[in-house]
N, C-alpha and C positions, 0 to 999 in steps of 0.2 A: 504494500500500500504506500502509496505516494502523499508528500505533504504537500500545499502548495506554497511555490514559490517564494524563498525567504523566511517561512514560516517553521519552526524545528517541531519534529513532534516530541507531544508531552512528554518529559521527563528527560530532554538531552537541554543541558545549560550551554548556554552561547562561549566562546571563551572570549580571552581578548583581543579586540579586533587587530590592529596594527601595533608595530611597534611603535611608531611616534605616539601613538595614544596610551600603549601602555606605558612608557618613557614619561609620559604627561602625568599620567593618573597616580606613579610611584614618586614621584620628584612632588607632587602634590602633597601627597602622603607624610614629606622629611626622610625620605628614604633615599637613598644613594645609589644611584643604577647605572649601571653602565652598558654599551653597546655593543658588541663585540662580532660583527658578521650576522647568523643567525639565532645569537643568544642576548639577553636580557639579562644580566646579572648584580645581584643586588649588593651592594655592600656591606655584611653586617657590621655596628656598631655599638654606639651609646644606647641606639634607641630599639634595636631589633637586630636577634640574632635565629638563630635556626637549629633544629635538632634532628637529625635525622637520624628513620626506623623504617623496620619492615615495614611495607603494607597491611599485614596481621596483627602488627602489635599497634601498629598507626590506626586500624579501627577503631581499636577497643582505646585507647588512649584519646583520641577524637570525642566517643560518646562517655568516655569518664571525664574528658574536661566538660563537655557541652550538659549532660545531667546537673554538673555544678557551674551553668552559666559561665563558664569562661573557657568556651570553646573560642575556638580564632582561626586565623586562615592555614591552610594546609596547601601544599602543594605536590604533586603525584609527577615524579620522575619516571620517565618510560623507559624499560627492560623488561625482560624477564626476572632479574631480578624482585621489581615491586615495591622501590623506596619510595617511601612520602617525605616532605622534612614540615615539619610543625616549626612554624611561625613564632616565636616567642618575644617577649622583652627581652633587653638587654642579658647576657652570661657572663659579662665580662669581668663582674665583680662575684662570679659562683666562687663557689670552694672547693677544691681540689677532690675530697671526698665525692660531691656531687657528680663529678666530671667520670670521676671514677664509676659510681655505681650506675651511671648513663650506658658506658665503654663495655661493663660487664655484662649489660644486657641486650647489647648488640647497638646499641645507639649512637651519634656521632652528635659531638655540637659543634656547629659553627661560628664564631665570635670573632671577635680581636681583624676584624678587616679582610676576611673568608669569605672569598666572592661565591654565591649561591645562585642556579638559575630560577628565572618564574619564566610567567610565562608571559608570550608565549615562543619561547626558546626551543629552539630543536636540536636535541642532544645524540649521541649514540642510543640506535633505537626507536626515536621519536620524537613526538613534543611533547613538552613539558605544559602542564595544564591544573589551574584549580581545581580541586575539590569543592563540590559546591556551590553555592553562587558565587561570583565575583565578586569582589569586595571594590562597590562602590562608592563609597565613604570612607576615609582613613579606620583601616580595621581597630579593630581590638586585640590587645595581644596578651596572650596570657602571661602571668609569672614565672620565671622560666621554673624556679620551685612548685611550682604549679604542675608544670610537665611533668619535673623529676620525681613528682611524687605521683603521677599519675601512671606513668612506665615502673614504678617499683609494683605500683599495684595491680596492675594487669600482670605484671611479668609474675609475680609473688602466689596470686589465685590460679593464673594459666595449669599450674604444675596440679591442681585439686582439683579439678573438673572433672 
């Protein structure tokens, strides 16, 4: 079955249209982007850094932040593999522990000026695409303790199911 023209059917979210818009809408934002060929990549900083996780533990960590209201943007890196990286405030003042029990559980953070792609970038694999709607308003970003405490608790229950 066909949609018409222009029109997406129910349940597929639009992504970002161009880059000079998505370049607009993150520079909007206070975010740091940069251009690079076919990629968009964000600068993490003061204000927003990134953690990246499975896709499986990136669900269950998505609807543990979002049940307690501080869900925030995600974004879905193409492979086979199936990394997301969770969007977060600033890590750059985490503690070393923290970084640690991330690392343990297969998770990566990005901080300290880690360029990360959004979208809509095209990486080895594919594009690179939001989870979600597109965040058109400067998002909300969780606590990155927030994260860290949401990945110990997915990971920590996983093993009892």
């Amino acid at each position: 079955m066909s949609s018409p023209e222009g029109v997406l059917p129910s349940g597929v979210l639009p992504q970002l249209d161009t880059f000079a818009a998505a370049v607009e809408r993150c520079s909007s934002w206070d975010w740091l982007v940069l251009r690079s060929e076919n990629r968009l990549l964000l600068t993490t900083d003061h204000s927003v850094s990134a953690v990246e996780m499975a896709a499986g533990i990136g669900e269950e960590v998505r609807h543990y932040l979002s049940v307690r209201m501080l869900g925030g943007p995600v974004v879905a890196l193409p492979g086979a593999s199936g990394r997301w990286l969770v969007l977060t405030e600033s890590a750059d003042e985490a503690s070393q522990v923290n970084l640690i029990r991330l690392r343990a559980r297969g998770a990566l953070t990005h901080r300290l000026g880690t360029l990360v792609p959004l979208p809509p970038s095209r990486i080895d694999g594919g594009g690179v695409r939001w989870l979600g709607d597109v965040p058109s308003g400067k998002p909300f970003l969780p606590p990155f303790s927030a994260v860290v405490a949401a990945v110990r608790a997915v990971t920590e229950t996983a093993g009892s199911r």
